[in-house]
C-alpha positions in Angstrom: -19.6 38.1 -11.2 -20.6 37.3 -8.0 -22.3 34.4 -8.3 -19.2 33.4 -10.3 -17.2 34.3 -7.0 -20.1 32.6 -4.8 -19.8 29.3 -6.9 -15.9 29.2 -6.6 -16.2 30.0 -2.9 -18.7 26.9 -2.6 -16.6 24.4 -4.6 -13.6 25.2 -2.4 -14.9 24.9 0.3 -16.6 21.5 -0.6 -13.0 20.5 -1.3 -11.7 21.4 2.1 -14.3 19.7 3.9 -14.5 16.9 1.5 -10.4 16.4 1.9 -10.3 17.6 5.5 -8.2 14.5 6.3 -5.9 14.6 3.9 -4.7 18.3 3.8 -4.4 18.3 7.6 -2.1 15.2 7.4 -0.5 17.2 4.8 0.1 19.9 6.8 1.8 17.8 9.2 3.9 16.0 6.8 5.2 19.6 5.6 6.1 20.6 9.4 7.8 17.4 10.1 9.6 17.9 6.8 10.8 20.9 7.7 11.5 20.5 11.3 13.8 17.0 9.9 16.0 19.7 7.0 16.6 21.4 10.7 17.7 18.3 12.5 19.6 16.6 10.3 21.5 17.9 7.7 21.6 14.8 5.7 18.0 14.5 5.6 17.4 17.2 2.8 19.7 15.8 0.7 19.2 14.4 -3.0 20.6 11.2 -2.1 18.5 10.8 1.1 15.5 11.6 -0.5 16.4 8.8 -3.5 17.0 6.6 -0.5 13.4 7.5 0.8 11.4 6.6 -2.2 13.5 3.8 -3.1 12.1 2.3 0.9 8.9 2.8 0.0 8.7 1.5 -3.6 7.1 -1.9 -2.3 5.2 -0.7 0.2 3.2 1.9 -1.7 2.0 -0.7 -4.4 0.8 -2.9 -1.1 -0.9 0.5 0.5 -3.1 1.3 -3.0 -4.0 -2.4 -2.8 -4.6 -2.0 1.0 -6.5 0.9 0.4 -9.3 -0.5 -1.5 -9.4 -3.3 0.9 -10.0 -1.1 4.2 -12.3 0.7 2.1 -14.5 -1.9 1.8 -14.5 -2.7 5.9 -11.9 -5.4 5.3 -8.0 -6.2 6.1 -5.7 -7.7 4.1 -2.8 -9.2 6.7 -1.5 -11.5 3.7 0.1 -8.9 1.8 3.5 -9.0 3.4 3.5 -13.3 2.9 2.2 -12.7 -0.9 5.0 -10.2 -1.8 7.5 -12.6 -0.4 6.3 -16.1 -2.1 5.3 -14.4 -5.1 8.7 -12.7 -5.1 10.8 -16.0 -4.4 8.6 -18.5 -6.9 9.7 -15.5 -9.1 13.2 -15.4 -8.4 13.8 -19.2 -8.2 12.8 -19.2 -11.8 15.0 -16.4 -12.7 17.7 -17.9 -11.4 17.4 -21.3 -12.9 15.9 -20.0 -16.7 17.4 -16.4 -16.8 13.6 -15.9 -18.4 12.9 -12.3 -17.0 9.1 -11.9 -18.6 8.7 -15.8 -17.7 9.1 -15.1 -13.9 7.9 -11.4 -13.7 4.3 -13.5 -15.3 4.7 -15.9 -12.6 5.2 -13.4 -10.0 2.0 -12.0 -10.8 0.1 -15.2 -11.0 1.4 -16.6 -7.8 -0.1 -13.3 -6.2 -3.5 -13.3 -8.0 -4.0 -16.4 -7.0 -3.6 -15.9 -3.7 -5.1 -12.6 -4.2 -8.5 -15.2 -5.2 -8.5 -17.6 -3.2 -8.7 -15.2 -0.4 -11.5 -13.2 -2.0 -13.7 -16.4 -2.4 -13.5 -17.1 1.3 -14.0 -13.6 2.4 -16.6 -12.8 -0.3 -18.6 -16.2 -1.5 -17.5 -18.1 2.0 -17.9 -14.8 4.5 -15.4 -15.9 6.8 -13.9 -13.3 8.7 -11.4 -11.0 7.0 -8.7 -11.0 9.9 -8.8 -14.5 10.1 -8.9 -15.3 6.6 -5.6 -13.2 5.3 -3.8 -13.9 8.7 -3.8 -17.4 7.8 -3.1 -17.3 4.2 0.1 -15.3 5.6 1.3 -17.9 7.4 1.3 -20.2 4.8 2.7 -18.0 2.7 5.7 -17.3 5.4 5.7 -21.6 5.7 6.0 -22.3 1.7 8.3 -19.3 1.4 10.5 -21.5 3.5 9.8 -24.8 1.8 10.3 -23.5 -1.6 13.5 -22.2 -1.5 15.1 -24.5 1.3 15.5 -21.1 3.4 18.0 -20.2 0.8 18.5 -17.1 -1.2 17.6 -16.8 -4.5 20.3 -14.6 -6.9 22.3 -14.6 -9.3 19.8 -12.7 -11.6 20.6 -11.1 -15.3 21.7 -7.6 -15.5 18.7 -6.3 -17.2 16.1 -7.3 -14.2 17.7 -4.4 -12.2 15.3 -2.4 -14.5 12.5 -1.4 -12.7 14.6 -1.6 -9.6 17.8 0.8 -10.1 16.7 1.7 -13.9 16.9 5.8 -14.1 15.2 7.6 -17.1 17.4 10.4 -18.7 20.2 9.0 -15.5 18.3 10.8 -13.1 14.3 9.6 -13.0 14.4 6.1 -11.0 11.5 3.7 -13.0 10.3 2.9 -9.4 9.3 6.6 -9.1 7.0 6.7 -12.4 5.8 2.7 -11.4 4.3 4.3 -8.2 3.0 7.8 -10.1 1.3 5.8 -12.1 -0.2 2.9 -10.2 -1.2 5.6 -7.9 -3.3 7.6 -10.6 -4.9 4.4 -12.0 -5.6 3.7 -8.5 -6.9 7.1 -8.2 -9.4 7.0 -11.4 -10.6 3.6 -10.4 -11.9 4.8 -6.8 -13.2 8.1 -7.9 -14.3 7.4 -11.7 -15.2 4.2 -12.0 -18.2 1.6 -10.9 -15.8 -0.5 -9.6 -14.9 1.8 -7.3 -18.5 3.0 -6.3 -19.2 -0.1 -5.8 -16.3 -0.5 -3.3 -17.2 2.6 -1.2 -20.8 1.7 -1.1 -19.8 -2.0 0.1 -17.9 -0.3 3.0 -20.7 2.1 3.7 -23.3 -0.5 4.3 -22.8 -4.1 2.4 -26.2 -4.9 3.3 -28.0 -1.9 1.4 -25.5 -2.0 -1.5 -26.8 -5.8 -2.0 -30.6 -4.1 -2.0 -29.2 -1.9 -4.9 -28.0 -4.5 -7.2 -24.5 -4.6 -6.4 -23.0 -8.0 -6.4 -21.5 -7.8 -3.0 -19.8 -11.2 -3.1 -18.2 -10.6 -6.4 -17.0 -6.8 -5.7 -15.7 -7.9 -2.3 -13.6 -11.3 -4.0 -12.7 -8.8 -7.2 -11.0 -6.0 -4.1 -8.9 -8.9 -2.7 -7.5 -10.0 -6.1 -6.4 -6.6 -6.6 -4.8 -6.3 -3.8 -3.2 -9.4 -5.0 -2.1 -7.9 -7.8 -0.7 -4.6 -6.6 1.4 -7.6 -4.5 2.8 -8.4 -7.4 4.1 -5.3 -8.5 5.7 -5.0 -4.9 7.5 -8.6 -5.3 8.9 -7.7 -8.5 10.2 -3.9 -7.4 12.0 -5.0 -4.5 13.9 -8.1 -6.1 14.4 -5.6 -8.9 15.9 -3.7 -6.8 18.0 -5.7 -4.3 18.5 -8.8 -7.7 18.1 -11.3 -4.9 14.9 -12.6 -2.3 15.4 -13.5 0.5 12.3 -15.6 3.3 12.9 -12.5 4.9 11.5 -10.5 2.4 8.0 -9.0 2.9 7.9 -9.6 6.3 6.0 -6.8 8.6 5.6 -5.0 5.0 1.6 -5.4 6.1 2.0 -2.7 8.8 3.8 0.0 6.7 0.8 -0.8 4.3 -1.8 -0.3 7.0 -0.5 2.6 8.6 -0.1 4.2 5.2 -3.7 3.8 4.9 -5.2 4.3 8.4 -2.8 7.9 8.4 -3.7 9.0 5.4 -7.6 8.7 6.5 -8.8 5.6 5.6 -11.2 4.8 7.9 -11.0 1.3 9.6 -14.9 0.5 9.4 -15.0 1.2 5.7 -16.5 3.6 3.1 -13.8 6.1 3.5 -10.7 7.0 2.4 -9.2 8.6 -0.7 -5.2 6.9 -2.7 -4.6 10.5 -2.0 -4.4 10.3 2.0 -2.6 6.9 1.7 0.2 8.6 -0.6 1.0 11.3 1.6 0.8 8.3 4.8 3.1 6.3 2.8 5.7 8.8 2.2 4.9 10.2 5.8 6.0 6.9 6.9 9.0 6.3 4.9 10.4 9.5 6.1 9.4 8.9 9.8 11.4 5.9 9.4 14.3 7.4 7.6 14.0 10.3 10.1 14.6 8.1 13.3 17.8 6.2 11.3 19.4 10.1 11.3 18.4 10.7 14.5 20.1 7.4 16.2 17.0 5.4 17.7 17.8 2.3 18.4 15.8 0.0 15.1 14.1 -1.8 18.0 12.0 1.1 18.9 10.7 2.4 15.5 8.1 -0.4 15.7 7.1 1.4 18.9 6.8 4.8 17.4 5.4 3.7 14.1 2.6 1.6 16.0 1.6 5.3 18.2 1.2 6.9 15.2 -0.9 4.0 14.2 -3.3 4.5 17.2 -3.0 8.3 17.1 -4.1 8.1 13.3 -7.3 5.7 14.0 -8.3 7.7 17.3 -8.8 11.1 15.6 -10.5 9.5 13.1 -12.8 8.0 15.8 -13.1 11.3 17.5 -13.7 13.1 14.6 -16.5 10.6 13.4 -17.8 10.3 17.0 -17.8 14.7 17.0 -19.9 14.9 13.6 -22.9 11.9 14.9 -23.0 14.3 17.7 
């Protein structure tokens, strides 16, 4: 019985050190939740909470894609510009074919590609990853433009509000389960998978990972076309739910995406991180944002509060690293 008890006590406390980062940050999520429901009374409320998860539909698919990325000691910048070309290639075809499955597969191949062509030059090319995405985002941002004449695309058919506004039972929005489930295949592939050994060991130290056998060139090209894809999903939430796309669209998505990461304790130099941290960041920030709405800041300053928390985030984690080498 007492080794039993000895065992148990062992595996917890593996778990506790293991998730350190992401139970503190959930700790603080629960304090800030609470110390909002005092605030503001609106914040508690069904509808607010609705509004909350609806915000941060997009984002989250761009954070689990964002994840992997960091993970491996990359950055993705392009993620904002793909979910917005992807999303109006997309729409511009819904509007002139009313073909929903037509444009929802182009949406996703627009993205992939990008998705690829950025993972060949990071990857096979080894140009720098900052470089590499910030530039694909700008053309992005520039064909976004070209594309659609800086018009809006609308006038989409009723049943593309699905994933969007579609409820299950009238109460369950499809966004939620489209996130539940993205995150848990997100989850299995990190933590069950070669792929995602692979991914962690890239991030740990590329160089002995290529003495191992892994194909570091491939893994690293295969991370960025998933991040691609998880784009995709993004593009076709949000003009699900808002049935137009706008150039505007996407834009500065990229730093709700990185924050969600970086919070939830994905370290910036690779190797680690768990989806679980970015979920709780990604919801942290949603309500953070939502949070400073209620409270009356002025929209000019949430960049300035979202970017401390930012910097907060990545100095503990330095700290913290910097306190365990010592």
């Amino acid at each position: 019985m007492k080794v039993e008890q000895k065992l148990e006590h062992n595996v917890l406390k593996r778990t506790l050190i293991g998730y350190k980062t992401e139970f503190t940050m959930l700790l603080l999520f629960a304090v800030f939740f609470i110390a909002m429901s005092f605030a503001s009374e609106y914040f508690l409320t069904q509808q607010n909470i609705l509004n909350i998860l609806s915000q941060i539909s997009a984002n989250s698919m761009l954070a689990i894609g964002m994840t992997f990325v960091i993970i491996t000691g990359g950055i993705d910048l392009s993620v904002g510009g793909i979910l917005g070309l992807s999303g109006m290639v997309g729409s511009m075809v819904l509007m002139k074919t009313q073909n929903i499955p037509l444009s929802v597969a182009i949406i996703f191949l627009v993205s992939i590609f990008i998705g690829l062509i950025n993972g060949l030059l990071i990857g096979y090319m080894k140009m720098p990853a900052f470089i590499v995405t910030m530039s694909t985002c700008e053309i992005c941002r520039s064909l976004d433009y070209v594309i659609s004449n800086a018009n809006t695309a609308r006038g989409f058919p009723e049943a593309y509000q699905l994933v969007g506004k579609g409820k299950i039972g009238g109460v369950l929005p499809v966004y939620v389960i489209l996130i539940v489930v993205l995150f848990g295949v997100g989850i299995f592939i990190l933590s069950r998978t070669k792929f995602g050994r692979y991914t962690y060991a890239i991030g740990s130290n590329a160089y002995a990972a290529e003495l191992s056998g892994i194909n570091v060139k491939l893994q690293t090209m295969l991370v960025y076309v998933y991040s691609g894809f998880m784009c995709a999903f993004g593009a076709w939430i949000m003009t699900s739910r808002l049935m137009a796309c706008d150039t505007t669209y996407g834009n500065g998505n990229e730093m709700d995406a990185i924050a969600a990461a970086v919070i939830g304790g994905v370290s910036m130099s690779g190797g680690k991180g768990t989806l679980w941290g970015t979920f709780i960041g990604i919801v942290l920030v949603g309500c953070l944002r939502n949070a400073l709405n209620l409270l009356g800041m002025d929209p000019y300053w949430q960049g300035t509060a979202l970017g401390v928390v930012i910097i907060m985030a990545v100095l503990a984690e330095r700290l913290t690293t910097t306190a365990k080498r010592a």
